[in-house]
MDAnalysis code that builds the backbone (N, CA, C; Angstrom):
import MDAnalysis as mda
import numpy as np

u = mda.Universe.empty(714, n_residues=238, atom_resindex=np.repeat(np.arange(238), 3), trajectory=True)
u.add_TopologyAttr("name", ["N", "CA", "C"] * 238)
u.add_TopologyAttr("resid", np.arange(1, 239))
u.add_TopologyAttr("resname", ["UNK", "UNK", "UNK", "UNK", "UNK", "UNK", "UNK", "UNK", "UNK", "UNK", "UNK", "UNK", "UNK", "UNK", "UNK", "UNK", "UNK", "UNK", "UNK", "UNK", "UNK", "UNK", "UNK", "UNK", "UNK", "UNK", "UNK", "UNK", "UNK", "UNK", "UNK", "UNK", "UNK", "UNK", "UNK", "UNK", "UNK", "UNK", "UNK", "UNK", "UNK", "UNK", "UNK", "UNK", "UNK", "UNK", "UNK", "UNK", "UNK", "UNK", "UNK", "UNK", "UNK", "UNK", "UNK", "UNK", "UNK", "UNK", "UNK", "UNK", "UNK", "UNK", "UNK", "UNK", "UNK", "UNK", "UNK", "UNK", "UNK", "UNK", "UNK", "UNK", "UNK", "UNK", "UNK", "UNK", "UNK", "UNK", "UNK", "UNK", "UNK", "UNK", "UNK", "UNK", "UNK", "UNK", "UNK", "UNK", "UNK", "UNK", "UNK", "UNK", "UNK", "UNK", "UNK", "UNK", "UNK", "UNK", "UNK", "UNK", "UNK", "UNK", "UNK", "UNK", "UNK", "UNK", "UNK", "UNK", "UNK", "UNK", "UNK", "UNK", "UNK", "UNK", "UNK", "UNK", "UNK", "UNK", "UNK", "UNK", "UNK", "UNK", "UNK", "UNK", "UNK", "UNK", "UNK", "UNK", "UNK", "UNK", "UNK", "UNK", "UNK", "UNK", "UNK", "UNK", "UNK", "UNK", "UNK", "UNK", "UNK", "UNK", "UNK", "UNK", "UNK", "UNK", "UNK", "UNK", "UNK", "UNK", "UNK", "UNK", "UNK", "UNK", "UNK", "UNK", "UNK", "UNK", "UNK", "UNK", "UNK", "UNK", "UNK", "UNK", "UNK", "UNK", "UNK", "UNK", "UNK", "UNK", "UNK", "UNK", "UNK", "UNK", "UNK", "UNK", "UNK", "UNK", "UNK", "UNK", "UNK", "UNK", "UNK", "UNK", "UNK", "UNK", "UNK", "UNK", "UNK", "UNK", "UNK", "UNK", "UNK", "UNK", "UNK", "UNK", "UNK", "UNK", "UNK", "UNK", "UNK", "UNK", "UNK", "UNK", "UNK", "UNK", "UNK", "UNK", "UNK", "UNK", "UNK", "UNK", "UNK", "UNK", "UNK", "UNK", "UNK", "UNK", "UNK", "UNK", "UNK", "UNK", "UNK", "UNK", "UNK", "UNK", "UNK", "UNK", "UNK", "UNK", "UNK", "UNK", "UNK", "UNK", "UNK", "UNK", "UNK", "UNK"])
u.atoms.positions = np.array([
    [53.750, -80.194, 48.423],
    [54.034, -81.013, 47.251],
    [54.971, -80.269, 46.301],
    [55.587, -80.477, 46.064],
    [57.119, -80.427, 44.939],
    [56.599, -79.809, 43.418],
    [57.188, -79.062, 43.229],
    [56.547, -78.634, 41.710],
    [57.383, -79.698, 40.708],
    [56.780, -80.612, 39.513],
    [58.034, -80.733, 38.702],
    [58.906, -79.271, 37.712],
    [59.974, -80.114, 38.134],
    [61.347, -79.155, 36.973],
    [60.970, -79.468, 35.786],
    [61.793, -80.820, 35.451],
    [61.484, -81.461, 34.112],
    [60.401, -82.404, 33.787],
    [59.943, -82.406, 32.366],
    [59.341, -83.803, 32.303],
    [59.734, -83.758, 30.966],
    [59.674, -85.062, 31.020],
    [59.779, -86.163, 29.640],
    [58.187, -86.696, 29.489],
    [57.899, -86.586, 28.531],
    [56.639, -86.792, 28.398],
    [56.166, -87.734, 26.735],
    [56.337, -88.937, 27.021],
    [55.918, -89.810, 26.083],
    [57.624, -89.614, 25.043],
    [58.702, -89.301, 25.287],
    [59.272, -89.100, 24.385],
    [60.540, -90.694, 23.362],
    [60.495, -90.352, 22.184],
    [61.138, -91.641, 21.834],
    [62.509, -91.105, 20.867],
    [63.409, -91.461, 20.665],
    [64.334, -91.038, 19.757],
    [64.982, -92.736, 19.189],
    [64.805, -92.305, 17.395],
    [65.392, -93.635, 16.634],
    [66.138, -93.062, 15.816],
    [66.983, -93.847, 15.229],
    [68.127, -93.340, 14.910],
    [67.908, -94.697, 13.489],
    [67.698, -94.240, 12.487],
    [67.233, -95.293, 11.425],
    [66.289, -96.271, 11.774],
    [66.015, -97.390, 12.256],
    [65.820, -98.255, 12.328],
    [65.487, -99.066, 13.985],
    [66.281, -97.943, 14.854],
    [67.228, -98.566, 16.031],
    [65.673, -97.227, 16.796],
    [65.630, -98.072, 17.684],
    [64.699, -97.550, 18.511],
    [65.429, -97.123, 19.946],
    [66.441, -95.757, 20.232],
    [67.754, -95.796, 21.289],
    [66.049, -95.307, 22.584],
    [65.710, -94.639, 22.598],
    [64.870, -94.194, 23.518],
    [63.435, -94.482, 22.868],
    [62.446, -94.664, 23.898],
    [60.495, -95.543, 23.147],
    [59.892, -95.164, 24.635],
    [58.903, -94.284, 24.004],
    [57.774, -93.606, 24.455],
    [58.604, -93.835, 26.582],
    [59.445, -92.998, 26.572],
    [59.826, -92.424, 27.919],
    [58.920, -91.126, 28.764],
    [58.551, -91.518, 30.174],
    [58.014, -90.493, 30.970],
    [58.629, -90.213, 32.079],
    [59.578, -89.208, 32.191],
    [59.886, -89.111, 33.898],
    [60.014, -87.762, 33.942],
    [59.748, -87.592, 35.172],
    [59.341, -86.331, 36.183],
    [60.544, -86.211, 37.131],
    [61.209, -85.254, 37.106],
    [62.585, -84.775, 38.185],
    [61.569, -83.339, 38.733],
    [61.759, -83.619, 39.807],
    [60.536, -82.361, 41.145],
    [62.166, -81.469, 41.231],
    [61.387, -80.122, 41.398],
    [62.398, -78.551, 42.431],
    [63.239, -79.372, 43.403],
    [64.176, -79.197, 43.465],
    [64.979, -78.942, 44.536],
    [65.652, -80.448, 44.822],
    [64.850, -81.745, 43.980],
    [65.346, -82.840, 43.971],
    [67.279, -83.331, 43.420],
    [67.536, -84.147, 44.283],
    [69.057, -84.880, 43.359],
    [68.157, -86.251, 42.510],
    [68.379, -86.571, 41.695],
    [67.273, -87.484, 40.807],
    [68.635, -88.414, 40.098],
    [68.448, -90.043, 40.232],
    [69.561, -90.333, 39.383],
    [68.781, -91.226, 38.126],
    [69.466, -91.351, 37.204],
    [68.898, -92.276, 36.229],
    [70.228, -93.452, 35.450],
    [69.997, -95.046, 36.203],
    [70.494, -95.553, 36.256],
    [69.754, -96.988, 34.963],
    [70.650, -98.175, 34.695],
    [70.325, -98.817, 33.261],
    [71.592, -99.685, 32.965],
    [71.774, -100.809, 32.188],
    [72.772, -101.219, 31.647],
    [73.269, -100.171, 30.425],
    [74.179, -100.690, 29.935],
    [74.659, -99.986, 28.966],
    [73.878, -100.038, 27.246],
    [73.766, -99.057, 27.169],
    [72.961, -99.066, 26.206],
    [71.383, -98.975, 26.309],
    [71.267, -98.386, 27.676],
    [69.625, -98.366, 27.926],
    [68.893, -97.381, 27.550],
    [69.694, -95.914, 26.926],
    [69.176, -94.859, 26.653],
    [69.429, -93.867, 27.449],
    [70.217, -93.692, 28.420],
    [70.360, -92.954, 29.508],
    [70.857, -91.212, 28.897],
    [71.979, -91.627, 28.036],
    [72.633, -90.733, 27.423],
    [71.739, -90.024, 26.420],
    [71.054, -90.827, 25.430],
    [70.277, -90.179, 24.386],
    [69.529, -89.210, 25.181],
    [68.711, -89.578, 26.303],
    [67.849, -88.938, 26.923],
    [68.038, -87.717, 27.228],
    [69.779, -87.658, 27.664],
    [70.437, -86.468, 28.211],
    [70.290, -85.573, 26.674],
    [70.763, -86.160, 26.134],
    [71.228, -85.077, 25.270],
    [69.716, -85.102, 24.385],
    [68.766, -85.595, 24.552],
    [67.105, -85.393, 23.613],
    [66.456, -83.853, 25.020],
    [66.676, -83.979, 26.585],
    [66.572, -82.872, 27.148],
    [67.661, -81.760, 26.524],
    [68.687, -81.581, 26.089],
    [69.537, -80.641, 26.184],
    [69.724, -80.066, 24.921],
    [68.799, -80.631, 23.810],
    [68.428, -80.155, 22.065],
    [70.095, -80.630, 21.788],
    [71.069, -81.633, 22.036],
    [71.286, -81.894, 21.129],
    [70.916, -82.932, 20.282],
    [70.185, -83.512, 20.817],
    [69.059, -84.800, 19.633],
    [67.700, -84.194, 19.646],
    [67.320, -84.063, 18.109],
    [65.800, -83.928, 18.085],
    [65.311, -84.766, 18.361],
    [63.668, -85.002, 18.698],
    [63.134, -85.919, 19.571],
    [62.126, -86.568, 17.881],
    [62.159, -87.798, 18.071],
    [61.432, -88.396, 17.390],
    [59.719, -88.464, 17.407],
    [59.327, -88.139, 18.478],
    [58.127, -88.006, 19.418],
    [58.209, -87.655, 20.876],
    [56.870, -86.927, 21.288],
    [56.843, -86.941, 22.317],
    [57.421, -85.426, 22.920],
    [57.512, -84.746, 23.913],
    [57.861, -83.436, 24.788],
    [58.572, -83.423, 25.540],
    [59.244, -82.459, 25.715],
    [60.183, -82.333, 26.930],
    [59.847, -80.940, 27.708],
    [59.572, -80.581, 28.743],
    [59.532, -79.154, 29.508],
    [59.725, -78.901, 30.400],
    [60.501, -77.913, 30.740],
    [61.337, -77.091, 31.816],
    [60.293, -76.158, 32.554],
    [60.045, -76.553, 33.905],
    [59.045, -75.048, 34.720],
    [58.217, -74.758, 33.956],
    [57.243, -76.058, 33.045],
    [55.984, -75.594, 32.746],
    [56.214, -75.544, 31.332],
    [57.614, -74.909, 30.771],
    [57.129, -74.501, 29.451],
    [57.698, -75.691, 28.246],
    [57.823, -75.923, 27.133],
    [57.878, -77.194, 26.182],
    [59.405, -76.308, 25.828],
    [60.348, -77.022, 25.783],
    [61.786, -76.918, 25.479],
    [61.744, -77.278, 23.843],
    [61.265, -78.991, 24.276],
    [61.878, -79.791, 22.857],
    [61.847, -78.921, 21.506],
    [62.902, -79.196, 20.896],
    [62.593, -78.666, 19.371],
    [63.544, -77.154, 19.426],
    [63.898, -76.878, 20.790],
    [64.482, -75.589, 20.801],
    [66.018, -75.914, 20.444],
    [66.629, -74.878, 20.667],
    [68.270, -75.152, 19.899],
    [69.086, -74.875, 21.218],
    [70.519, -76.109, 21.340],
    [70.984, -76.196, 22.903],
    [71.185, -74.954, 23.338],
    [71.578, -73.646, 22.519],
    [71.902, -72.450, 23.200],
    [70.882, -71.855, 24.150],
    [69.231, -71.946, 23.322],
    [68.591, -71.717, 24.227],
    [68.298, -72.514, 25.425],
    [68.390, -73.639, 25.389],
    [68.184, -74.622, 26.142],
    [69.060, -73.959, 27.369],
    [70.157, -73.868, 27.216],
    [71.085, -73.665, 27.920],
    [71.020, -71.828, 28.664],
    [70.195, -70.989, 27.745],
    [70.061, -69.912, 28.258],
    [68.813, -69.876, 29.209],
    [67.639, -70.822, 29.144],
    [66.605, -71.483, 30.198],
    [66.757, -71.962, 31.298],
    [68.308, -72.272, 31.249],
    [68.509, -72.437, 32.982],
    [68.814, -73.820, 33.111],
    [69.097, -74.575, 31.803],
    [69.683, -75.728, 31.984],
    [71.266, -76.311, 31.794],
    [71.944, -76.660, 32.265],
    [73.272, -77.156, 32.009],
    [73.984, -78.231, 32.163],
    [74.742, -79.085, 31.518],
    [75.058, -80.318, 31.191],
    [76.682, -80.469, 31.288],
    [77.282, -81.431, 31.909],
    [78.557, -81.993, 32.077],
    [78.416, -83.747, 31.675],
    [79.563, -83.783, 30.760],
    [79.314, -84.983, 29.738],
    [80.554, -85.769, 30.592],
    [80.673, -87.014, 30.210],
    [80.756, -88.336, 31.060],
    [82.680, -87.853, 31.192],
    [82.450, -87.645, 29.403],
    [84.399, -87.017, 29.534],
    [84.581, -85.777, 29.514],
    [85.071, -85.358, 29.788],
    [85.620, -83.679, 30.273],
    [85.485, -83.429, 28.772],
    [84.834, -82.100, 28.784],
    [84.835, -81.070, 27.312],
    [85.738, -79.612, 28.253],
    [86.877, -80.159, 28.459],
    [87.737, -79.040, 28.717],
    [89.104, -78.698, 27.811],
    [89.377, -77.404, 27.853],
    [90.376, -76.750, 27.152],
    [92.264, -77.120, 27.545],
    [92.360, -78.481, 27.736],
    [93.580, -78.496, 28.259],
    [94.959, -77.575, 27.667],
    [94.943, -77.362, 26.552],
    [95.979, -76.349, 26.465],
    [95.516, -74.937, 27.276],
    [94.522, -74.525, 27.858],
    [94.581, -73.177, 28.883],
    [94.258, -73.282, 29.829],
    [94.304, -72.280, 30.816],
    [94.347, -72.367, 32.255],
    [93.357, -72.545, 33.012],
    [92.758, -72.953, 33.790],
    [91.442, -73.262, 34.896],
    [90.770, -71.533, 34.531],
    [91.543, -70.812, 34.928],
    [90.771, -69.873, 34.797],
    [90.211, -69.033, 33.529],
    [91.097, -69.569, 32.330],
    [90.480, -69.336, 31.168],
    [89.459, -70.115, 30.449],
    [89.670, -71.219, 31.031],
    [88.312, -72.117, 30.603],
    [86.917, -71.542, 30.967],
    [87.183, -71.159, 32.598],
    [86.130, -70.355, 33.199],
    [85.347, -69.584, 32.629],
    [86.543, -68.376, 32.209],
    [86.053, -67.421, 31.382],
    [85.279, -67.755, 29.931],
    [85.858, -68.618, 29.478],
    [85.541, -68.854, 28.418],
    [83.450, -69.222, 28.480],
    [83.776, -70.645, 29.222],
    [81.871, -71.121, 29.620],
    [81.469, -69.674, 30.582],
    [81.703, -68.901, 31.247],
    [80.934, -67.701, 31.682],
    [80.815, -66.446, 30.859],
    [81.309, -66.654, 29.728],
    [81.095, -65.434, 28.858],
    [79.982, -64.791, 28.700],
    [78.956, -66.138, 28.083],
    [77.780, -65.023, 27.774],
    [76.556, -64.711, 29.130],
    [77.282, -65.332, 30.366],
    [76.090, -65.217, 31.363],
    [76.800, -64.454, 32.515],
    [77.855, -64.141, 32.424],
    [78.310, -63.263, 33.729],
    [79.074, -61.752, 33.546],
    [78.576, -60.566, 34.113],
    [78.889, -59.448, 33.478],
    [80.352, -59.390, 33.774],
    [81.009, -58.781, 33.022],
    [82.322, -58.621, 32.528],
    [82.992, -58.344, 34.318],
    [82.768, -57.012, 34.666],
    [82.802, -56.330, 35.982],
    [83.103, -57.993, 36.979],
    [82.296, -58.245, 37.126],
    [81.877, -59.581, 38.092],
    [82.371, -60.443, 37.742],
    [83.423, -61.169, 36.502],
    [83.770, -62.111, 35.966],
    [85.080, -62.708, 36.815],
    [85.518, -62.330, 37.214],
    [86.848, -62.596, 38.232],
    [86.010, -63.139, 39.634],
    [85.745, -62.124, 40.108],
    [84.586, -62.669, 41.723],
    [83.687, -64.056, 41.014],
    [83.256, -63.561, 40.110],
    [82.508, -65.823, 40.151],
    [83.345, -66.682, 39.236],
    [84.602, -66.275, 38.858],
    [85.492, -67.507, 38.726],
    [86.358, -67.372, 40.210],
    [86.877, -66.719, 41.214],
    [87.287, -66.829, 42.163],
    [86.150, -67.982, 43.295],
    [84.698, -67.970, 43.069],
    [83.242, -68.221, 44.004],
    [83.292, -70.168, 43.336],
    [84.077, -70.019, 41.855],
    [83.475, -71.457, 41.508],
    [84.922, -72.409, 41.503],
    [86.144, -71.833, 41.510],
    [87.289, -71.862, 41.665],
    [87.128, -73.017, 43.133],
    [87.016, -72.042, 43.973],
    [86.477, -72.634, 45.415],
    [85.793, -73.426, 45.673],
    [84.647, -72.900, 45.338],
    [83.727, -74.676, 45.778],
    [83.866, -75.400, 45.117],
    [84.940, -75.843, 43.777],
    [84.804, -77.389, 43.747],
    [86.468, -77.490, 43.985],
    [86.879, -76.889, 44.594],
    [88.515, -77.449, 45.573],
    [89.366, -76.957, 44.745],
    [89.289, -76.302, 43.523],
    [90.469, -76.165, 42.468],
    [91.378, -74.714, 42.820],
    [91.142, -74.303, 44.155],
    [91.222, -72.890, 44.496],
    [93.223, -72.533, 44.438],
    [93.859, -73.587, 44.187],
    [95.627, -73.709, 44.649],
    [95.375, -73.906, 43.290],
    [94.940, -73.843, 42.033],
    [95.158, -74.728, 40.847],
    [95.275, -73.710, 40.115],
    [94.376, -72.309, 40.293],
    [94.323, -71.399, 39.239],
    [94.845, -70.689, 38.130],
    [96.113, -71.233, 38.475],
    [97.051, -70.921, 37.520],
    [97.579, -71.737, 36.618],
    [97.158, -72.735, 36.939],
    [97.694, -73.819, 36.173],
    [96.940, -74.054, 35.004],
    [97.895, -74.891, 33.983],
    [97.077, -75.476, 32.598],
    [96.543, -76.791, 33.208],
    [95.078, -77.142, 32.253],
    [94.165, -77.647, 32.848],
    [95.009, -79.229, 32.167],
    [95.688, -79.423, 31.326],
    [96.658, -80.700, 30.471],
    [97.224, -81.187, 31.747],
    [97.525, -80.367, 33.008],
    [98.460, -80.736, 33.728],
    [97.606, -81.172, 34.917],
    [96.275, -81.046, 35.445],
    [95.339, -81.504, 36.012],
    [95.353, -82.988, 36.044],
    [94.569, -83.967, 36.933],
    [94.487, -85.217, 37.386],
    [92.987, -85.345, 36.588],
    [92.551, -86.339, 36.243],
    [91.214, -86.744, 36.236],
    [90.056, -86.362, 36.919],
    [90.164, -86.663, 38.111],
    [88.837, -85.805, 39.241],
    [89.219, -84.324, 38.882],
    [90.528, -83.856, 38.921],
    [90.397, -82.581, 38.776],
    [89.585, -81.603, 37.628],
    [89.635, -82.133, 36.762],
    [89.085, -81.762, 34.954],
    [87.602, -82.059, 35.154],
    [87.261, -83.535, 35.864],
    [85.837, -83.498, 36.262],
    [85.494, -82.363, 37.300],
    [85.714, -81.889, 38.260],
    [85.537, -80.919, 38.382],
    [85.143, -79.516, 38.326],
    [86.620, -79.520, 37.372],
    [86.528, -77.917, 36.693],
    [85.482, -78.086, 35.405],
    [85.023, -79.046, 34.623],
    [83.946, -79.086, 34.093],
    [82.200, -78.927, 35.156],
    [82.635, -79.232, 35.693],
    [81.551, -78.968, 36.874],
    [81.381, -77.338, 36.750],
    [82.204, -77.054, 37.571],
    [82.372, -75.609, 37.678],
    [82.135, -75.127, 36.367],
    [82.528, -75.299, 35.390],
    [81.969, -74.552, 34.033],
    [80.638, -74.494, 33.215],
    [79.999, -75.792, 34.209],
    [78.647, -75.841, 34.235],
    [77.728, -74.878, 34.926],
    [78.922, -74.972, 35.793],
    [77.808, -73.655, 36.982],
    [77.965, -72.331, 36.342],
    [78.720, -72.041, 35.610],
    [79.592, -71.069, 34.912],
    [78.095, -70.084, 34.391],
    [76.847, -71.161, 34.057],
    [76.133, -70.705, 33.251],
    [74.726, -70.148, 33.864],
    [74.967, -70.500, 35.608],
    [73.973, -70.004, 36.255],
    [72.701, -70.590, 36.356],
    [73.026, -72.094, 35.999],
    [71.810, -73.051, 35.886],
    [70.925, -73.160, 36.989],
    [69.473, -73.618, 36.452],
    [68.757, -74.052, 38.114],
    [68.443, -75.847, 38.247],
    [68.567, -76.227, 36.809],
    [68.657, -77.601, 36.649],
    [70.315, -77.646, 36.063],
    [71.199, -79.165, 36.686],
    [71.726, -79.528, 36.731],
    [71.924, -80.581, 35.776],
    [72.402, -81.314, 34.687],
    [72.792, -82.401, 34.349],
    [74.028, -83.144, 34.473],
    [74.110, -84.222, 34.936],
    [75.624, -84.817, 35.391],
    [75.605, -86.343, 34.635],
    [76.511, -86.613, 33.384],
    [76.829, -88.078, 33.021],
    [78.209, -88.722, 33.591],
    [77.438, -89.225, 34.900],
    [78.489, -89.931, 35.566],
    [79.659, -89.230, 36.080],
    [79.324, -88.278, 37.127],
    [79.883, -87.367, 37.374],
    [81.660, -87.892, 38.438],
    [81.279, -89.075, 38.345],
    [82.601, -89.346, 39.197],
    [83.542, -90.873, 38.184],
    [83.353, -90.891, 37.216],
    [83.709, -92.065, 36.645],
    [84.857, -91.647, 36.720],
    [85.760, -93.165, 36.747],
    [87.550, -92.605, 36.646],
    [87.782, -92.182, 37.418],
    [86.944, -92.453, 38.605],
    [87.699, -91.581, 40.075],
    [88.166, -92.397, 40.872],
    [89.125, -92.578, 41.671],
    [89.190, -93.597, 43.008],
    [88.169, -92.890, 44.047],
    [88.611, -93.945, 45.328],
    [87.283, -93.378, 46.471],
    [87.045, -92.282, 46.768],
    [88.406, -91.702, 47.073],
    [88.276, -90.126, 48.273],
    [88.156, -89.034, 46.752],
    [88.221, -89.226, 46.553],
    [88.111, -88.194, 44.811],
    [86.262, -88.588, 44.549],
    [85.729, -89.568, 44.637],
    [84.013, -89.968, 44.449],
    [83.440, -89.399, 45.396],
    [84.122, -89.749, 46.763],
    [83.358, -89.069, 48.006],
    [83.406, -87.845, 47.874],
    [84.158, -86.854, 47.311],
    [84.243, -85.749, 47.524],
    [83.122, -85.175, 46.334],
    [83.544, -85.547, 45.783],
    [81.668, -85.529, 44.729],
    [80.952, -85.753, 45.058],
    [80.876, -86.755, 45.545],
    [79.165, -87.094, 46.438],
    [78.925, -85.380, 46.992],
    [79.883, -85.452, 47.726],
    [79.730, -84.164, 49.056],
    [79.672, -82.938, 48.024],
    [80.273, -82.819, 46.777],
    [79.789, -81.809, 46.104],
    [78.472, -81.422, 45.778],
    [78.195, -82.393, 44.851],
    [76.516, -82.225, 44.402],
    [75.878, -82.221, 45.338],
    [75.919, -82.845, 46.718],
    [74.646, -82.669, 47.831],
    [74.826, -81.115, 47.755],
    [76.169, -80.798, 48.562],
    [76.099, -79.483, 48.419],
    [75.602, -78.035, 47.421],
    [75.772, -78.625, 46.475],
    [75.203, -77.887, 45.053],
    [73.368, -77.985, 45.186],
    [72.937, -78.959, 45.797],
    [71.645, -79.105, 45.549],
    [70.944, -78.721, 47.051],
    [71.858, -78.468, 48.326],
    [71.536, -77.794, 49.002],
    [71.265, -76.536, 48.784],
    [72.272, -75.815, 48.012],
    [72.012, -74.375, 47.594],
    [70.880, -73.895, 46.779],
    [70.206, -75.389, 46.329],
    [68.888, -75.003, 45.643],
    [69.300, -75.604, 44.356],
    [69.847, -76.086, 43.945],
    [70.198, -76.461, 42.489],
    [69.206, -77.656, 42.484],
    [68.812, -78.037, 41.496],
    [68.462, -79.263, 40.818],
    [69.079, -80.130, 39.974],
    [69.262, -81.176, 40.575],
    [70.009, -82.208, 39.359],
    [69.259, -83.814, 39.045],
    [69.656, -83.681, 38.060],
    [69.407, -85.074, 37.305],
    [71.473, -85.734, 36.833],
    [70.987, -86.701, 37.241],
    [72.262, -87.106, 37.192],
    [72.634, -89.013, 36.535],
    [73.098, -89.717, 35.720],
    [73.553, -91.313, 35.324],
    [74.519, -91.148, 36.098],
    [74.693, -92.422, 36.690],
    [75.720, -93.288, 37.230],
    [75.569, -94.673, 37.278],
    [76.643, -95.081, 37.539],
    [76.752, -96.768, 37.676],
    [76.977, -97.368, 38.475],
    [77.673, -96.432, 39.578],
    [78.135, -96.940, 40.501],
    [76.997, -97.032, 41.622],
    [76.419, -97.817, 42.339],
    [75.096, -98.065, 42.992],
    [75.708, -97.258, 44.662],
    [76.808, -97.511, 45.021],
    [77.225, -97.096, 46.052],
    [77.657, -95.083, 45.931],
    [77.507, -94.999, 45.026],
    [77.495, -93.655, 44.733],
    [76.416, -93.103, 44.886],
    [75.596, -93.763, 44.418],
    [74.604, -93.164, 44.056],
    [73.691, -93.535, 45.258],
    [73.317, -94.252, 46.146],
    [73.149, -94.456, 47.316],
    [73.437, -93.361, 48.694],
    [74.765, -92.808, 48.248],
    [75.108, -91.712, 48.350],
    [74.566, -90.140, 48.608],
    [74.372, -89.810, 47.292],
    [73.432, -88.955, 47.149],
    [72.025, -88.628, 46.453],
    [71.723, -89.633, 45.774],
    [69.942, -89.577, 45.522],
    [69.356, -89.854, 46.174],
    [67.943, -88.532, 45.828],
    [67.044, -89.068, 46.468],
    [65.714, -89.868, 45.968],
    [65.618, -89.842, 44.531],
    [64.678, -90.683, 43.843],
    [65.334, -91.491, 42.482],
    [65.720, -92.060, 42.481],
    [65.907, -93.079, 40.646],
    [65.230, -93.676, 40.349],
    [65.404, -93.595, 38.989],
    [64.790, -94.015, 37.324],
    [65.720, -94.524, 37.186],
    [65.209, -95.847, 36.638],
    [65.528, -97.383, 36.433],
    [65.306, -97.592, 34.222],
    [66.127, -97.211, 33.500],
    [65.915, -97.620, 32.088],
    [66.824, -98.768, 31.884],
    [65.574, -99.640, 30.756],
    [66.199, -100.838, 30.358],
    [65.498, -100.803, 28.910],
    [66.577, -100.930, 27.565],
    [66.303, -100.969, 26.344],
    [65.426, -99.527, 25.926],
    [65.915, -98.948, 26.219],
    [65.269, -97.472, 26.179],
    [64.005, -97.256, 26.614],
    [63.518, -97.749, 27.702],
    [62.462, -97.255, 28.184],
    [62.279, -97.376, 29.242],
    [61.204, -97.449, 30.072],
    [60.887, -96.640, 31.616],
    [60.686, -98.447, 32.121],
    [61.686, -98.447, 33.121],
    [61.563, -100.006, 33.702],
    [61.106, -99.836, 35.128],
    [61.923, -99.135, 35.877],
    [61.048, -99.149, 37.333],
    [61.496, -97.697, 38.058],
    [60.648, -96.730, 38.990],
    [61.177, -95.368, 39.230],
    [60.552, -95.683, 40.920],
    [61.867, -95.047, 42.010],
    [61.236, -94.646, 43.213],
    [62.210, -94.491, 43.926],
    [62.181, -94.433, 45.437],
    [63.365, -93.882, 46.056],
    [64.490, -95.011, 45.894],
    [65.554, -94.729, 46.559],
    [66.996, -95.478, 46.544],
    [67.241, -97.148, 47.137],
    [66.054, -97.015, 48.220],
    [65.913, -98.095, 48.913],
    [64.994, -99.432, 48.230],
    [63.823, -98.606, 47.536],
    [63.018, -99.188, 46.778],
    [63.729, -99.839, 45.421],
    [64.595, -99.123, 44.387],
    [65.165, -99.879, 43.732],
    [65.664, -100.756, 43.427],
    [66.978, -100.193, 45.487],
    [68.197, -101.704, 45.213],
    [67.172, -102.607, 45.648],
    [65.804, -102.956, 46.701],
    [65.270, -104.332, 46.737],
    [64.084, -104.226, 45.784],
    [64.481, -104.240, 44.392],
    [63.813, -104.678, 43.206],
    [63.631, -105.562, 42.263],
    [63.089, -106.606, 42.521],
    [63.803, -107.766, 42.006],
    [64.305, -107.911, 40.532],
    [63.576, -106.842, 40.005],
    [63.611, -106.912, 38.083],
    [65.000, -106.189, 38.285],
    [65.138, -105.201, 39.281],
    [66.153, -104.300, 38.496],
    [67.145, -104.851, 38.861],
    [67.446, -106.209, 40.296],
    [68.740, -106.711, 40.246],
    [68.654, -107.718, 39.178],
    [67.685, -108.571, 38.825],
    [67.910, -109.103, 37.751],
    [68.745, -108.564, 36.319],
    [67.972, -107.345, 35.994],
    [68.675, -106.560, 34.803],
    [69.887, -105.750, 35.122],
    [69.838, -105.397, 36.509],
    [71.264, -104.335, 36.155],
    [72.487, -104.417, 38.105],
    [71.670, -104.519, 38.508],
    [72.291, -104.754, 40.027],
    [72.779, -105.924, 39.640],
    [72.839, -106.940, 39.453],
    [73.113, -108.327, 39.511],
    [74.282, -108.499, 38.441],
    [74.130, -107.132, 37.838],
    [75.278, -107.544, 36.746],
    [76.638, -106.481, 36.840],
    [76.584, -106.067, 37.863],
    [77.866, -104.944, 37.768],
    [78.281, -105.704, 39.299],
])
């Protein structure tokens, strides 16, 4: 049996008045790819960022391998072994692939070694002919990418991905797919939003189903798409 990574545990986040996330519970297990899928506006995002301390939580817990995160500040969050890639690239386009690198591996990779794991992350996500280049001059998949890689930058064991292939055509999605399996072969853990059902079909192996910020239906990939609520609410409409 699977240890859980994360849990969400009863958690809600309001924002005046506006109830964005209400009393949420989900469980992402070791070694799982986990997706969490929703119309727009279902809470998917708050959630991300209520795990990652940049939203305080209105109620309710969040904990990593046992121990209670919530309430902590993203640096630590982020020094616990968690790391996050946001829907649009938070990259440095005026500098180079490899200074961006440097930049997200600063405080987690010793100086000595800093070249060998930007050469190790360079590589596995294909950007290995690019290194020299300014990242302004990069394609779309490419920047998704190298944000990838700057995620790994930090030596995470949980993964966060918002929509890790949006803005991509096919062979640029597939090759993501084939990334993250790969990433989560190596032992990584991810939690990951998407929209695209054929993506995500792809590579999960369990989704969470949110509708109006809260917990609508959770189980494997097969179980979802023949769900009748969830094609009603969200299959039926994309």
């Amino acid at each position: 049996m699977k240890n859980h990574m994360l849990e969400l545990r009863h958690v809600s986040k309001s924002f005046g008045g506006i109830k964005a996330v209400e009393d949420l519970s989900i469980s992402v297990d070791q070694g799982d790819i986990h997706c969490l899928i929703g119309p727009n506006g279902a809470g998917k995002t708050t959630a991300f960022r209520m795990i990652t301390g940049q939203y305080s939580l209105t109620s309710g817990k969040v904990l990593f391998e046992g121990k209670e995160i919530s309430g902590k500040k993203a640096h630590h969050i982020v020094q616990s072994g968690i790391s996050m890639k946001m829907q649009i690239p938070g990259v440095f386009e005026a500098l180079t692939i490899r200074e961006n690198l440097r930049i997200a591996a600063g405080n987690y990779v010793r100086s000595r070694e800093m070249e060998e794991r930007i050469d190790e992350l360079i590589e596995l996500v294909h950007i290995k002919d690019l290194g020299n280049r300014y990242v302004k001059n990069l394609s779309h998949g490419q920047q998704q990418w190298l944000e990838i890689a700057m995620a790994l930058a930090t030596n995470p064991r949980l993964l966060l991905l918002d929509e890790p292939a949006a803005g991509m055509g096919p062979e640029e999605t597939a090759f993501t797919g084939e990334l993250v399996k790969e990433l989560n072969k190596s032992g990584l853990t991810i939690l990951f939003i998407d929209h695209d059902m054929d993506f995500v079909k792809q590579i999960a192996q369990k989704v969470t189903v949110m509708h109006y910020g809260k917990l609508f239906a959770q189980g494997s990939v097969e179980e979802i798409t023949h769900h009748d609520g969830v094609k009603q609410i969200y299959l039926g409409s994309v």
